[in-house]
N, C-alpha and C positions, 0 to 999 in steps of 0.2 A: 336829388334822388327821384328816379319814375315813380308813377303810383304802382307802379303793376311789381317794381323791387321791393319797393316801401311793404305793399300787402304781406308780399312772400318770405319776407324777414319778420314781420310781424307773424308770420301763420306757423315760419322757423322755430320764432321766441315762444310761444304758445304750447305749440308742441314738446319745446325742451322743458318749457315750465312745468308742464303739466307731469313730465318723469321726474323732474326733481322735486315736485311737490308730493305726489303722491306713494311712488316706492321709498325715496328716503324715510318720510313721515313717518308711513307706515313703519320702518322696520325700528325707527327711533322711539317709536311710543311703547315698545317692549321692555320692559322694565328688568333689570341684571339684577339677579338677586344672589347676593355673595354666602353659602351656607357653609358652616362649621361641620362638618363630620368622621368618629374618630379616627385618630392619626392614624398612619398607614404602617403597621403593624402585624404580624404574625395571625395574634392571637383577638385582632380585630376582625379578622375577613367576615367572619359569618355577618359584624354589625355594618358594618361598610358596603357590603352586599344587600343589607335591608335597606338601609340608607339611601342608596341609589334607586333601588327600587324605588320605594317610596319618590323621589324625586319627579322620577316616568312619572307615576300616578298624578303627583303633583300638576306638572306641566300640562297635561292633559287634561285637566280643572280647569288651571287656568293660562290657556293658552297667552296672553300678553305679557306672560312673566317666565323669563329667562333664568333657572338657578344654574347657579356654577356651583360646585361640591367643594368646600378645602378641607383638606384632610389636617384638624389641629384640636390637641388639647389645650385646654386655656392654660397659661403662665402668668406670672405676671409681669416679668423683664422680659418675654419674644412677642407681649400683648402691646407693652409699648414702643417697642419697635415697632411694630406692624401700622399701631396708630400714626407715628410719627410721620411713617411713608403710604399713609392712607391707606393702605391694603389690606387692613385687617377684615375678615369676615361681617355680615352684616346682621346676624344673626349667631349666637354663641351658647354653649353652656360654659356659667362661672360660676366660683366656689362663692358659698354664703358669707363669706367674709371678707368680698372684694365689693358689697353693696354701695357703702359709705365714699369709700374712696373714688370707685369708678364714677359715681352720679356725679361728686363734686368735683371733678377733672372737666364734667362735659363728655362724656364718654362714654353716658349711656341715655337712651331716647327715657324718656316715661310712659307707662301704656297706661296712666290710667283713664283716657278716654276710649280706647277699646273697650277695657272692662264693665265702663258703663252698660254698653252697650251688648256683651258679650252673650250668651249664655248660660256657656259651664259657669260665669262666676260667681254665680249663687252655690255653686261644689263645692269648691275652694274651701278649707277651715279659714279663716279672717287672719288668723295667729299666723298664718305660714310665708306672709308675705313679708311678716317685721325685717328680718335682717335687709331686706330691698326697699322699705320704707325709710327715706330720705325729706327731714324738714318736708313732713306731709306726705310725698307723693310716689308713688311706686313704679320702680324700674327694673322690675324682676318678676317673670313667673315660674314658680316653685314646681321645679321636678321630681326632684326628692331628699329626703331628708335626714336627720337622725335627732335624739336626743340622746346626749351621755347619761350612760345606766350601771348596773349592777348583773354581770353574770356568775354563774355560783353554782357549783357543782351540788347537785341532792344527794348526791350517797354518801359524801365526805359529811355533811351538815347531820343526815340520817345517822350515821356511825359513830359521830360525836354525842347524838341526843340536843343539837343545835338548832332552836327554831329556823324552821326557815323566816326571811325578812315582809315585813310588814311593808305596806305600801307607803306608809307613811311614817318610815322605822327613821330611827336619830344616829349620830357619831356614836354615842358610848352604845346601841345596841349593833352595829356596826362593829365596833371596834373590842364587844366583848365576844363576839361569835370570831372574829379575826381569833383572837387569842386562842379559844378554845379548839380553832381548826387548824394552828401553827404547829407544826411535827418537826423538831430541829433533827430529833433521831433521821429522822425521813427524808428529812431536807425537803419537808414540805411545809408551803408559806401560807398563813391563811389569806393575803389579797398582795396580788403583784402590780403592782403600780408601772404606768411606763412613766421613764425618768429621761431617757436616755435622745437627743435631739431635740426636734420640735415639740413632740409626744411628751416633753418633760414639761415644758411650758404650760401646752393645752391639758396635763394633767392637774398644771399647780393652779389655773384657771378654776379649777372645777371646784377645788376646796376655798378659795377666795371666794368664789360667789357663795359658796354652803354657807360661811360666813356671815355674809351679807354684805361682803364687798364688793366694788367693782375694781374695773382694771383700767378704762378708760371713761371720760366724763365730759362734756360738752356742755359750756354753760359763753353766756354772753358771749356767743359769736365765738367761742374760741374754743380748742380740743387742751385734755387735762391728763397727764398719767395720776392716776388716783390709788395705784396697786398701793400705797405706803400708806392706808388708813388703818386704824387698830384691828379692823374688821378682817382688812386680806392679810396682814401682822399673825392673827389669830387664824386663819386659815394654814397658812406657811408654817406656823407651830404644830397644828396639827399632820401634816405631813412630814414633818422631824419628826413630832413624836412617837410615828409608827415604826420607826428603827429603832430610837434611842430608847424609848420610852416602853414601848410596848412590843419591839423587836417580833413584828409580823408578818416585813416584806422580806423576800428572798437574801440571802444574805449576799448576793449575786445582783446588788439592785438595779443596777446599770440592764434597765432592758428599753428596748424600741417595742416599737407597734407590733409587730408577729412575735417575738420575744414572749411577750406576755401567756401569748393565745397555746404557743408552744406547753408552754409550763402547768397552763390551765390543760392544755390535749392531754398530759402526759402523767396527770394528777400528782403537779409539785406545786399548785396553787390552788385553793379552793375558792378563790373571790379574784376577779378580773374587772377593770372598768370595760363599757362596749359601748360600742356605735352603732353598725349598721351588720355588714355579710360574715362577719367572723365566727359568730354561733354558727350559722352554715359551715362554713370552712371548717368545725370542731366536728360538725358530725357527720358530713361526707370524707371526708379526708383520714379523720382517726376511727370511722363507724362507728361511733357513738349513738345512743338511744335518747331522742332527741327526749322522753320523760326523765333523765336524770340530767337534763338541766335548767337551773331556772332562772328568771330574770326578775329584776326588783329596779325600783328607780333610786338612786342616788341619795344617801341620809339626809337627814336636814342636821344642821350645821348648829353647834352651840352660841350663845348670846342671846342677846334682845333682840337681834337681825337674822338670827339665823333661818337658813330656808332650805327647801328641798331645792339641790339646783344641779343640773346639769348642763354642759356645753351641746348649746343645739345650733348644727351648721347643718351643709347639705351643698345643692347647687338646683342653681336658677338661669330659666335661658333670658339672657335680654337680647335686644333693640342695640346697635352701634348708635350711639348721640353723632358721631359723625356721617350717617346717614343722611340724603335727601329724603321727605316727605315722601314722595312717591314709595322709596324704597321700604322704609319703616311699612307703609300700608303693606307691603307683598308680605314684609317679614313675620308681619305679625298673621297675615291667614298663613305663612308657615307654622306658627306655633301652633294655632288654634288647629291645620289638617292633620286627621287621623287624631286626634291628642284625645283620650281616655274616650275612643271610638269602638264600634265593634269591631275595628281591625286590630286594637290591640289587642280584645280580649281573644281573638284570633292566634295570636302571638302567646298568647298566657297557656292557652290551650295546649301549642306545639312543644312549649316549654316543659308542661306537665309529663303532655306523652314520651317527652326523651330522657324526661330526669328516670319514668317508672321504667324504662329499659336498663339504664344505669344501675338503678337503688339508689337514685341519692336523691336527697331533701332540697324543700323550697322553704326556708325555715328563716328569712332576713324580719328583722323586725323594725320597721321604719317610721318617721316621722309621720302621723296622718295628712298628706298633702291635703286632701281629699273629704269632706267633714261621711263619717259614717251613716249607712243605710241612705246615700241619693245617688243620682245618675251612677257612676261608672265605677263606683268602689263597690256599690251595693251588688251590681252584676259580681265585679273579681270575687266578694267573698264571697259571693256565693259556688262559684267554680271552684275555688278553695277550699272550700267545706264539702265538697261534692266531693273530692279527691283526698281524703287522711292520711291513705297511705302516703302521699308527696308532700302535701300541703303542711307547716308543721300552724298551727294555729294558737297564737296566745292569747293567756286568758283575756277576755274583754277588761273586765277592770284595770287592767294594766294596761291597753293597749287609750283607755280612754283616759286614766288618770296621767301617764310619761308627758305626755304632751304639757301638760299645768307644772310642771318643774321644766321645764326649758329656757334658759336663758342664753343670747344668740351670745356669738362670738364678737369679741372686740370689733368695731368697724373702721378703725384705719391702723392699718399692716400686720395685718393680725399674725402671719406666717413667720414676720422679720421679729415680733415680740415675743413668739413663744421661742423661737429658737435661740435669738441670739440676747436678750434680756431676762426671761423670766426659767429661761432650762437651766441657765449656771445656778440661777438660786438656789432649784431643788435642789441639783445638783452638788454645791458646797455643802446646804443644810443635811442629807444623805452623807456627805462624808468627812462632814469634821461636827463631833458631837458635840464643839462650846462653839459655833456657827449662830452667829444670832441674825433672826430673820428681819427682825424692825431696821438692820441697819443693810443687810442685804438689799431689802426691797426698798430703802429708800434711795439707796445709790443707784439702783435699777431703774427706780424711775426717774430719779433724777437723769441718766443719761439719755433716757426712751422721753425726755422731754422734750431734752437739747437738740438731740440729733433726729429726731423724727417728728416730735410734735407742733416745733415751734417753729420750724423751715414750714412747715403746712398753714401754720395759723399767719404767719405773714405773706 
């Protein structure tokens, strides 16, 4: 070869190098950030359209980071699909009671080196990361929440001469205001229990722990169904004994989640368990005066164990564990943009002004993500308390004692054990009145060991 070819392929080579070094590089160093947003739905558009928005803003921050939008709510059989085939989102909201399970799959990143480093996480209550705390380390940050409580109609309570509930009331003052508010003439119940599905489960859950029992137990490396101790025994009794015994629940007792709320709207129930929007739902929906009702946290439970306890879930956004490093870093300044910013309180604001056009209430009463009076809760109440007409505001004692009776949900299957294990219990002991609970719940757990616990622990 000449020199004068030789140079000219060399100056050829240089040149091509030079576009394939630096336009590919370039556009490879832009990091695809896979995001969760909800499903594609009717009655979604208004969030789906904040969503996107939000995205723009996003991108424009930070220009090397690429978000694709998937429109999904989390499952947990179309989550593992998605894992399986890699495609699942790279950032998510999930229910508080997929913590345990998803970390130990490898399926979820840990942030707790962001946190370190974070900010807001001095905001944060410490209590609200449990259900995402995993052997140490956290792979969830808490969106929002609930603890299981006590809603309870005041006019019914006022007309019988029935204390209202103490913050720190028991089963027999519980169960003696049931009695006194139970109208069989009326076919009114003094507390409607949900029985019926999953909702039977996560009901029978609640009286278990009041007890002092648990439902699940982790000890030497290995997971335990524990529902059959004397403790959840005497739980499950007491949920018999409000038909049999004390004949309080509807005699209709076969009710699901809106079931309940219904009977409460419609005053054939004076005592309902509650979670989160459904007092909302009772007084936009039936106009209801949000001073005749009230909320109390969950009895404490008889025995030497017994405790104030209600089921505290919620959801939490993580991190895909199947994630590159790179990715994880984008995902997590997504959680952290805009998040309890002045754009939301932006949002709080728009929300105020269209509920007082309507007349309807902002009356949810939620698990404290957020510890009270710092950063970005101390702002909300404060717009809250600025607005009464909308804003429905509970008392403070309640709102900072709920959270001290919280006890998280089971952490591995929590959805497959209220439904398909622990709902027939209620279920039977509701409808055969020589149903004995000790031997229900031990066959209950004995199969919720076989078939769920012990495929996991090997």
């Amino acid at each position: 070869m000449s020199k004068r070819v030789f140079v000219c392929v060399l100056l050829v080579l240089c040149l091509v190098g030079t576009v394939i070094v630096t336009v590919p590089l370039g556009a490879a160093e832009k990091v695809v950030l896979r995001v969760a947003i909800p499903a594609d739905r009717p009655e979604n558009k208004a969030a789906i359209e904040g969503e996107l928005e939000k995205i723009k803003r996003f991108e424009d921050t930070y220009p090397d980071i690429n978000v694709v939008p998937i429109n999904y709510d989390y499952n947990p059989q179309t989550f593992a699909v998605m894992q399986a085939g890699r495609n699942a989102p790279d950032v998510l909201l999930v229910w508080a009671t997929e913590g345990t399970v998803l970390a130990e799959k490898g399926w979820l990143a840990p942030i707790d080196e962001y946190l370190k480093t974070w900010p807001k996480t001095g905001w944060i209550n410490p209590d609200a990361f449990a259900p995402f705390t995993v052997k140490g380390r956290i792979y969830g940050l808490p969106h929002d929440g609930y603890v299981k409580h006590i809603m309870y109609n005041k006019k019914m309570f006022l007309a019988k001469n029935v204390p209202f509930p103490r913050l720190d009331w028991t089963w027999k003052e519980f169960i003696d205001a049931a009695v006194k508010l139970t109208d069989r003439k009326k076919g009114i119940a003094g507390f409607a229990p949900m029985t019926r599905g999953g909702e039977g489960g996560w009901m029978l859950t609640d009286w278990i722990y009041q007890a002092g029992g648990e439902v699940e137990e982790f000890r030497d490396g290995k997971w335990y169904a524990v529902f059959d101790s004397p403790e959840a025994i005497r739980g499950a009794q007491f949920a018999k004994d409000m038909k049999w015994k004390y004949n309080v629940i509807p005699a209709n007792w076969s009710q699901g989640y809106m079931d309940v709320f219904n009977l409460f709207a419609t005053e054939k129930a004076a005592m309902v368990p509650h979670g989160d929007f459904t007092v909302e739902w009772v007084i936009n929906n039936f106009k209801w005066n949000p001073k005749d009702i009230g909320l109390a946290p969950m009895p404490k439970g008889e025995g030497l164990k017994g405790r104030q306890a209600g089921v505290q879930g919620g959801t939490f956004y993580v991190i895909n564990g199947l994630a590159p490093q790179p990715v994880r870093d984008a995902a997590f300044k997504w959680l952290d943009f805009e998040r309890w910013s002045d754009a939301g309180l932006e949002v709080l604001k728009k929300d105020i002004a269209e509920r007082r056009k309507t007349g309807s209430y902002m009356a949810m009463l939620k698990y404290p993500v957020l510890k009270p009076g710092v950063g970005y809760q101390k702002k909300e109440d404060e717009i809250k308390a600025a607005n009464p007409d909308v804003c429905v505001i509970w008392p403070e004692d309640l709102r900072e004692y709920l959270p001290k009776t919280g006890h998280t949900e089971p952490p591995i299957e929590a959805q497959k054990l209220y439904s398909e294990y622990l709902a027939p219990v209620y279920q039977a002991l509701l409808s055969n009145r020589n149903a004995d609970p000790a031997k229900l719940l031990k066959e209950a757990a004995a199969r919720f060991q076989k078939e769920v616990l012990d495929p996991l622990n090997k």
